[in-house]
C-alpha positions in Angstrom: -54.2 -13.7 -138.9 -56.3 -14.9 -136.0 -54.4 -16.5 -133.3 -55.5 -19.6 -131.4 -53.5 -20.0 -128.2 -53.9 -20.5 -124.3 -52.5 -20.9 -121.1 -53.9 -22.4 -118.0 -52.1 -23.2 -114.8 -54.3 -25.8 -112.7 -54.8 -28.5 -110.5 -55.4 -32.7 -112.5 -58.4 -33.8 -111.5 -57.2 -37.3 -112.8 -54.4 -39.3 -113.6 -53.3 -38.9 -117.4 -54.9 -42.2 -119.4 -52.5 -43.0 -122.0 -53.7 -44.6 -125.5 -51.9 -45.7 -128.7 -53.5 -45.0 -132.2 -53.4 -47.8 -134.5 -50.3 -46.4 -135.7 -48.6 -46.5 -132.5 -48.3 -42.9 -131.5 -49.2 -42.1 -127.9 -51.8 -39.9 -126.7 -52.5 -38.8 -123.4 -55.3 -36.9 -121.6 -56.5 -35.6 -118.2 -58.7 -32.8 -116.6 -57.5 -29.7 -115.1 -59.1 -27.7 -112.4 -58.2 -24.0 -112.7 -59.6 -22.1 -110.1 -60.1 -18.1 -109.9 -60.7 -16.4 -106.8 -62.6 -12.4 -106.7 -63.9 -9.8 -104.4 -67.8 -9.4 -105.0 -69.4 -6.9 -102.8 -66.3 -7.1 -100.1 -66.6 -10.8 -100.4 -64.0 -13.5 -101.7 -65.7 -15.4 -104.4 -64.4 -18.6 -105.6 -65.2 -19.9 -109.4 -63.7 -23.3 -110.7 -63.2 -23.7 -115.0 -62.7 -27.5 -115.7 -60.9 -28.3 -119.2 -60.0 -31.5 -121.1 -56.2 -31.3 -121.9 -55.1 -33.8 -124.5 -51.1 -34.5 -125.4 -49.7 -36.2 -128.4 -46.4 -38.7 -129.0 -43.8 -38.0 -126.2 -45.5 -35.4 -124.5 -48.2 -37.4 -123.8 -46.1 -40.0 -122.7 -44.0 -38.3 -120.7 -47.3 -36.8 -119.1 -48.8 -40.1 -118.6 -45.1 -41.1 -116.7 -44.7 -38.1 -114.6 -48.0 -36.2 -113.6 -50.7 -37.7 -110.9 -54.0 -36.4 -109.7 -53.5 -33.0 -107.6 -50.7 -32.2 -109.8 -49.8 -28.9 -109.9 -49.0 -28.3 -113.7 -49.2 -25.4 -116.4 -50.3 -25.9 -120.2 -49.7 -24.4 -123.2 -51.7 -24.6 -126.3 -54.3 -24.2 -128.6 -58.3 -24.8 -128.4 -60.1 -27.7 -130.6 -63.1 -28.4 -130.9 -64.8 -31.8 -132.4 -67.7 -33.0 -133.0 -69.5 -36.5 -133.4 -72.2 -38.8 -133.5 -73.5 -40.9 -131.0 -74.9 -44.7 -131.3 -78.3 -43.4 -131.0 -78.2 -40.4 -133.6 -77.4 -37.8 -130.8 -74.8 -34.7 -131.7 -72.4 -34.3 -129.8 -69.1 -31.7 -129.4 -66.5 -30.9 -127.2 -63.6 -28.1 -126.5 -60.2 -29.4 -125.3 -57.1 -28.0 -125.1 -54.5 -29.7 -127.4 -51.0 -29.4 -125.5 -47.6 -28.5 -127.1 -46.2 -28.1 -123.3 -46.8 -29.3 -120.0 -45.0 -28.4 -116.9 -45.4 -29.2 -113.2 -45.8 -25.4 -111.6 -42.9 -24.7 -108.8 -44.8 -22.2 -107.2 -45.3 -24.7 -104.2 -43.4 -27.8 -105.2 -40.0 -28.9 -106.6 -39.1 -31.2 -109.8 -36.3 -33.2 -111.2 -35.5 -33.0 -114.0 -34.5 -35.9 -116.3 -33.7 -35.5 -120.3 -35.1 -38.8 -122.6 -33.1 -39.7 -125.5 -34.2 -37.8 -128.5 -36.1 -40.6 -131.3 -36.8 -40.0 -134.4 -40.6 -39.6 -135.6 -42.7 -37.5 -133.2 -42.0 -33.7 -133.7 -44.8 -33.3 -130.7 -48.3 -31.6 -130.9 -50.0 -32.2 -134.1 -53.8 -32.6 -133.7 -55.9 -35.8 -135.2 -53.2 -36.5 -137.8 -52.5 -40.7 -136.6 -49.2 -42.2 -138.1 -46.0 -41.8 -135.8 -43.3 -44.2 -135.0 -39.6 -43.5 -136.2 -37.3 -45.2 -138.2 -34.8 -44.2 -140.8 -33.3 -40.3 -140.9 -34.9 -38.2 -138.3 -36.7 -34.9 -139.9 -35.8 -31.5 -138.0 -38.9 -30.8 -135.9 -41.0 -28.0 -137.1 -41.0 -25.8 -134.6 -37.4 -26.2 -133.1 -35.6 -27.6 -136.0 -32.4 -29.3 -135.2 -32.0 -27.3 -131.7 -31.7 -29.4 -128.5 -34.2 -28.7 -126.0 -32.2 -28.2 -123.2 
């Protein structure tokens, strides 16, 4: 079984933009900056990889509400491509990074934390599925199942 996972610790080069599908789940995205530094030849090289991160439901909002441009933060998740059309006929495709978490780093900073309420309806990264909002009995996420996250 292939695997399909990644993990990138990085700078924002923006602040998150949050959207709503049509069926009211949020969706968040931003860039990250990760940078890599090398000796070449006795010399300190410096090579920066830019990536489109993208968060669904309450990760993306709780992105969107905590992280700013410069941001420190580390990702988890998997790699996505899609591909479309443009107006004028023109192919297009990108590679993003679709987030199950996001954290701020505390290599060189300190966080707070503070715990949302658990709702029902969003069990976190699921890719281009739509839908979303709660109501009724809540469903044991699929990952963590009934287990509270901290």
């Amino acid at each position: 079984m292939a695997s399909n996972s990644v993990t990138l610790i990085g700078n924002l080069t923006r602040d998150p933009e949050l959207r709503y599908t049509t069926g009211g789940r949020g969706v968040a995205s931003f860039g990250l900056a990760v940078n890599r530094r090398y000796m070449q030849n006795n010399e300190w090289q410096e090579q920066t990889s830019f990536f489109n991160i993208v968060c669904w439901g309450d990760l993306g909002e709780n992105v969107a509400a905590t992280l700013t441009k410069g941001s420190r933060t580390i990702v988890t998740g998997r790699l996505e491509q899609r591909s479309w059309e443009t107006q004028d006929g023109e192919k297009r495709s990108v590679v993003e990074v679709i987030a199950d978490e996001v954290g701020p780093s505390l290599r060189w900073a300190q966080a707070q934390i503070e715990r949302n309420e658990r709702t029902g309806g969003d069990f976190g990264g699921g890719g281009n599925s739509g839908g979303g909002g709660g109501g009724g009995q809540r469903e044991p996420d699929p990952i963590y199942g009934d287990e509270e996250p901290f």
